[in-house]
N, C-alpha and C positions, 0 to 999 in steps of 0.2 A: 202238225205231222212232221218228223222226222225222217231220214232215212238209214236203214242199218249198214252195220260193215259189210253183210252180203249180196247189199244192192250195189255197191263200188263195186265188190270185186267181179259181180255180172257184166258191169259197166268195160273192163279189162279187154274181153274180147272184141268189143266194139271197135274198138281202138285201132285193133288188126287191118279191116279192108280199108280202112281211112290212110293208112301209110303205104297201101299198097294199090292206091289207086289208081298210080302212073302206070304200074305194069296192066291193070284192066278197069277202066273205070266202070266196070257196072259192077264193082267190089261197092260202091259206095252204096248202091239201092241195096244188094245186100245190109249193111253196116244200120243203112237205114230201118229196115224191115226189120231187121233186131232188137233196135231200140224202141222201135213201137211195139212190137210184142211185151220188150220187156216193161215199160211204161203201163201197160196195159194189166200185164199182171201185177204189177206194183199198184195201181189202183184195185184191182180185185182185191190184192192182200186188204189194202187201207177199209175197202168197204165192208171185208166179211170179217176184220176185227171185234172181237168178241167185247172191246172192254165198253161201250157205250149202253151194254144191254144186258150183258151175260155175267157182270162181274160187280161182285159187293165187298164195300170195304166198309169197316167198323174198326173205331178206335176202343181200347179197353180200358180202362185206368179207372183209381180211384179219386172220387171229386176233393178228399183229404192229401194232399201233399204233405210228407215230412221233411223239416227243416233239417240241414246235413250231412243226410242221408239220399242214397241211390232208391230213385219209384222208378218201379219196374209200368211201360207201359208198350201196348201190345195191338200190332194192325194185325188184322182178321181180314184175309184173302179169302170170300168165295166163290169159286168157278163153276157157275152152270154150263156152260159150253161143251161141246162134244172132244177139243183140244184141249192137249195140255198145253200150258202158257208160261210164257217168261214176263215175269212181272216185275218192275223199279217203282219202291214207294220214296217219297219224301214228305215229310212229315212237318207240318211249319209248328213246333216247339217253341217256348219263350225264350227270346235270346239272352233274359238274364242265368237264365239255368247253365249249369255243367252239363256237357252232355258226350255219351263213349260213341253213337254212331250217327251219320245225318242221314247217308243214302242206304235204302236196303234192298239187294238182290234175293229173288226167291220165283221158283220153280212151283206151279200150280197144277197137278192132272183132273183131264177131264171131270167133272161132275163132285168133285172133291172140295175142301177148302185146306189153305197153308195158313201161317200166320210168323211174324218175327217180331222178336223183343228189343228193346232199348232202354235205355238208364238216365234218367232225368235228376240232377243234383240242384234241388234250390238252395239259394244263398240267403236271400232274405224272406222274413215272413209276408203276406201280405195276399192280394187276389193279382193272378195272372191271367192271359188268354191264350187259348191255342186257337191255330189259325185251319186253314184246311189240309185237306189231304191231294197229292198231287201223284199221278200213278202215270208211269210209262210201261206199254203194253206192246209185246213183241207180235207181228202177224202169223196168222197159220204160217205163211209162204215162209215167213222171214225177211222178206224185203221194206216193211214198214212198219216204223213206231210210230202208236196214235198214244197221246197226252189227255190226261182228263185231271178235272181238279172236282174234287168231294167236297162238297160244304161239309167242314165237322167242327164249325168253331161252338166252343165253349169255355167255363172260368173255372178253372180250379181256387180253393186256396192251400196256401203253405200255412201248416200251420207247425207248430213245436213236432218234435220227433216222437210221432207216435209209433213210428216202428218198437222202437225196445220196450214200448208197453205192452202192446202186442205180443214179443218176444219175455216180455216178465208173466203175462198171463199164462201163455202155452207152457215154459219152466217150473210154474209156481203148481200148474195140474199134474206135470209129469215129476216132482218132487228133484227139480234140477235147477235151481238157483244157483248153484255153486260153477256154474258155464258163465252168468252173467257178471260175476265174479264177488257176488254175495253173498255172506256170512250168514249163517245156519241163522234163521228170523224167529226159532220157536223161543219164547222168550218164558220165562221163572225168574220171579222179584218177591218185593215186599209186600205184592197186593192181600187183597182180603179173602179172597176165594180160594179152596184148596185142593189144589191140585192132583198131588200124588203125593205115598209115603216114600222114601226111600232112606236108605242106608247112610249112615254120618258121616261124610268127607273132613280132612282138617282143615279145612277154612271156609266151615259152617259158623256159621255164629250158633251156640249153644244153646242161645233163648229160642231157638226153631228145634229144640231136642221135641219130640212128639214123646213124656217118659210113658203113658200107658200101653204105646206100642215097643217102645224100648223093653218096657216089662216083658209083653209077651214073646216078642222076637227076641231077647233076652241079647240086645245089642243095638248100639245107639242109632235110632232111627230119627232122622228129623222132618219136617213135612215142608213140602214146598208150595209154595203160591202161586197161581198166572198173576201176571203185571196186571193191572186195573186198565180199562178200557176209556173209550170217550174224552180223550187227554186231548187237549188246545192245541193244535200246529201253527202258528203263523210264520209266512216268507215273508220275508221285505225285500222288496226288488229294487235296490239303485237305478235310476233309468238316465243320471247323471251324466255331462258329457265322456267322462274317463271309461265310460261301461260300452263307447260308438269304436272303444280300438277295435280294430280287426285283428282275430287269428286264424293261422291257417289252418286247414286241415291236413292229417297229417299225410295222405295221399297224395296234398301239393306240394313240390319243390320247385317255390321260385325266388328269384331274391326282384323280380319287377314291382315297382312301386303299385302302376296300374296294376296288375292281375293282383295284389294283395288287398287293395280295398276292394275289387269288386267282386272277386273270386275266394272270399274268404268272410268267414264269420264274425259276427261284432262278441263281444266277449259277453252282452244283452244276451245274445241268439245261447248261448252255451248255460246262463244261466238260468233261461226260460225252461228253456229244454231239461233240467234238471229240475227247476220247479215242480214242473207236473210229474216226472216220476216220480218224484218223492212226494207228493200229494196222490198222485192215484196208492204207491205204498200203504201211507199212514189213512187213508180209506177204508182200504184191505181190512188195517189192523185196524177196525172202528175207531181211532180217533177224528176230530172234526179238523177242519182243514180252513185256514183263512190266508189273506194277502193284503198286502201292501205294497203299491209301486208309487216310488217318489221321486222327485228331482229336486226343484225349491221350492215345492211344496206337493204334496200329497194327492196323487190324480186316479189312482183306484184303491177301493178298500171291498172286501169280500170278510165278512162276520164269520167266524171258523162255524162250519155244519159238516154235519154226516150226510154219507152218500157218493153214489155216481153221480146224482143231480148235480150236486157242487163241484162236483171235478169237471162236466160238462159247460157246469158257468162259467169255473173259471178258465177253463179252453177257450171257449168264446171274449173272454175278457182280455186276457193277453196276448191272444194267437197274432194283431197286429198293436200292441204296445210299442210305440216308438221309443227314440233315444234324444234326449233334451238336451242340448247343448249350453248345459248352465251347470254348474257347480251342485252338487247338493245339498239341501237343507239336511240336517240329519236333526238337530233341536227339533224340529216342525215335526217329522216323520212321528219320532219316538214321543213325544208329547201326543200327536194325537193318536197313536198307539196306546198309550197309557191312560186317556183316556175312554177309549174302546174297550179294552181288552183286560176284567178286573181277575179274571181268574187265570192260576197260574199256569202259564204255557210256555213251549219250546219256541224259542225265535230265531227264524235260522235269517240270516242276512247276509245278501249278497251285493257286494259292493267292490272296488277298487280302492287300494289305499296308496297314495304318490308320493308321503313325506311325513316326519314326521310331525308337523303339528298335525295334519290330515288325521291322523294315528293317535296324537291327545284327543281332539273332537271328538271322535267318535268314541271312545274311549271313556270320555266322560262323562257321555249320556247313557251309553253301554252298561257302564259300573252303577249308576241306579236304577237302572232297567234291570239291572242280572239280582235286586234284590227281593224280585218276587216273584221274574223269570229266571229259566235257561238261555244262554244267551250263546246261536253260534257265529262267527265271523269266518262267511267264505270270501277267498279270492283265488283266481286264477294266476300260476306260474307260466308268464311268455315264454314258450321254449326257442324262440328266435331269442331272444336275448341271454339266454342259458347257452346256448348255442357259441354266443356272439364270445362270453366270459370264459368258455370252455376250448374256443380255439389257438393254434398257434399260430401268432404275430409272422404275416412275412412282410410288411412294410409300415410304413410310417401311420398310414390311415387305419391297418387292423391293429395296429398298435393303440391307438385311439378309442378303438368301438371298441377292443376292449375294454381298455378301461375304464368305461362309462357305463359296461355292461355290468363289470365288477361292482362299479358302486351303485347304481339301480339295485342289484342283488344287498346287497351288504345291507341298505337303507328300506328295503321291503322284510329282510328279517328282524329287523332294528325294530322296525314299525309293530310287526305282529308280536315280539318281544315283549314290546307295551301292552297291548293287550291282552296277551296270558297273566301278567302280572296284575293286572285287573280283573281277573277269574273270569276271563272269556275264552270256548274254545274257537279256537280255530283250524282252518285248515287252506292249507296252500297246496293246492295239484294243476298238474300241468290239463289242457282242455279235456281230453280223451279219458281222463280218471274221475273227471269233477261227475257225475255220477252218481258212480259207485261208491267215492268216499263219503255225499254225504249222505246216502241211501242209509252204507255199514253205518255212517256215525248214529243217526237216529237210531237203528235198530238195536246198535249198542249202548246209547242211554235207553231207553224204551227197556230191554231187558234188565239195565240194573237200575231199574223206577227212579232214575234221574229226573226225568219229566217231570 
């Protein structure tokens, strides 16, 4: 039990015949007889509080958390009572989450229910607990707050961001892809099946002239194909220690050591989280979908299949994939890739690269890997370190980070360098793009039947 601000200020006049007892003391049994009344109705308020009996609360959420991203979750006030009520939730959330509110005030009338929201940011994947629910209940009178605590504990997990899949489905029905900030997916290649006739562009290849519709349209008509279907996916996920860096989001501006590892994402987290959209995508588009996560040696592998089934397994499979603090194997990886995987598919690989022998290595299992595969090389651009290269020196120490930043920058283009020149694509975006770019890049080989 509590007592409010308007039980003090009841308390005020009390005060009165207490100072003024020398001019009559039976100001005091007044002073007295005050306070028992008022006592008294302060115990009525406390016992005809409504929240022990009258009032239910319900947490809302979903049992999927997305990694990154703001879960919206929501307490459900309802007021059976005959008053309207002034209600304080607190909410016991995981302390490793982000979060915009702790206490929430809100106004309940009679026989009605209220409800308010809050924004939970997880940082890392894994299974959390939430704890109870803990509500401060104002009295009819206003002189007393009764506390009561809701058992609501239960486990969420965090898993990869399923928000923007959700947000790719609802786009993809209302024919608005181009919000998520990808490239028209209707795809025309070299496949076998025929799509439409249309009119001769000049940078048609000619051996696609259709002449017996040329004849009749009496103008050169060539015929287009859909891309072929059922095409191989494999990711290969570096789970290596160089993939445990943390980046920020870009909502955060800190330059704190602690809040950057614990309030920021492992560069793992950003590429997982890309994994599955670009696997729920190439779903979409019937091809099969597999994986690969390795460190110094190979710790999941997923056979590319069709389907939601497969994109469900592999949720399940990496939703708590850790980060191994050892060097990667990449021989081991791509060996036993090669030996899994005879038919020819798109291999997008997600890894860290620190130097350049890092950058021959890979490079050189890449360049016979890329002779029966597509072969992509993603990494992620620090933009704390872009940052660090881009600003202006006011003393002796930013003098320094920069130019360490400069050369980090100089030696990661040096790096990927080498691997274009080994007919690997790559691509280098800062976290918030990695995505989308390699969403577009698949959709853009997939439509000129690169695959």
């Amino acid at each position: 039990m509590h007592i409010s601000k308007r039980f003090l200020l009841y308390l005020l006049p009390a005060a009165i015949p207490i100072l003024l007892y020398t001019v009559s003391p039976d100001l005091l049994y007044v002073s007295g007889a005050y306070l028992l009344l008022l006592f008294t109705v302060a115990i009525i308020d406390y016992l005809t509080n409504p929240l022990f009996t009258n009032i239910q609360v319900n947490r809302l959420m979903n049992t999927k958390f997305s990694l990154g991203v703001e879960n919206v979750v929501t307490l459900q006030i309802l007021n059976r009572s005959r008053h309207g009520l002034k209600i304080r939730l607190k909410d016991d959330f995981p302390t490793e989450f982000l979060y915009d509110t702790v206490i929430h005030d809100l106004e309940v009338n009679a026989m009605q229910e209220n409800s308010v929201t809050y924004n939970l940011t997880p940082m890392r994947r894994g299974i959390y607990q939430f704890g109870d629910i803990h509500i401060r209940c104002l009295g009819v009178i206003g002189l007393v707050v009764r506390q009561l605590k809701v058992s609501a504990q239960t486990k969420v997990k965090v898993y990869p961001n399923l928000n923007a899949i959700r947000q790719y489905e609802l786009l993809v029905k209302r024919g608005m892809l181009h919000r998520m900030g990808l490239k028209n997916s209707r795809q025309f290649g070299e496949g076998t099946e025929m799509e439409r006739l249309r009119e001769y562009l000049p940078d048609d290849d000619f051996r696609r002239i259709d002449w017996n519709a040329t004849a009749r349209h009496r103008k050169p008509i060539v015929t287009e194909f859909e891309t072929e279907r059922s095409q191989d996916i494999v990711i290969m996920l570096d789970t290596g220690r160089l993939m445990a860096s943390p980046i920020l989001l870009d909502s955060l501006d800190t330059t704190d050591t602690e809040t950057i590892s614990q309030k920021a994402m492992l560069k793992l987290d950003y590429a997982i989280n890309t994994t599955l959209m670009a696997a729920y995508v190439s779903i979409l588009k019937g091809d099969k979908i597999g994986m690969v996560a390795f460190a110094d040696t190979v710790h999941q592998y997923l056979a590319p299949k069709q389907g939601k089934k497969q994109f469900l397994t592999m949720l399940e499979t990496i939703y708590a994939l850790p980060v191994h603090p050892v060097e990667p194997d990449f021989e081991a990886a791509f060996s036993y890739l090669a030996s899994k995987q005879r038919k020819r598919a798109l291999i997008i690989l997600f890894t860290d690269i620190l130097d350049n022998d890092s950058a021959e290595g890979i490079a050189t299992y890449v360049s016979q890997f890329s002779k029966h595969h597509l072969v992509i090389c993603v990494t992620l651009t620090d933009s704390g370190i872009v940052e660090l290269a881009a600003q202006k020196p006011s003393n002796s120490k930013s003098v320094y980070q920069k130019a360490i930043a400069e050369r980090m920058l100089q030696e990661k283009q040096t790096t990927l360098e080498i691997l274009r020149r080994r007919g690997v694509i790559t691509i280098d975006v800062p976290a918030h793009q990695l995505t989308m770019a390699v969403v577009n890049k698949y959709l853009e080989l997939k439509a000129k039947s690169k695959i």
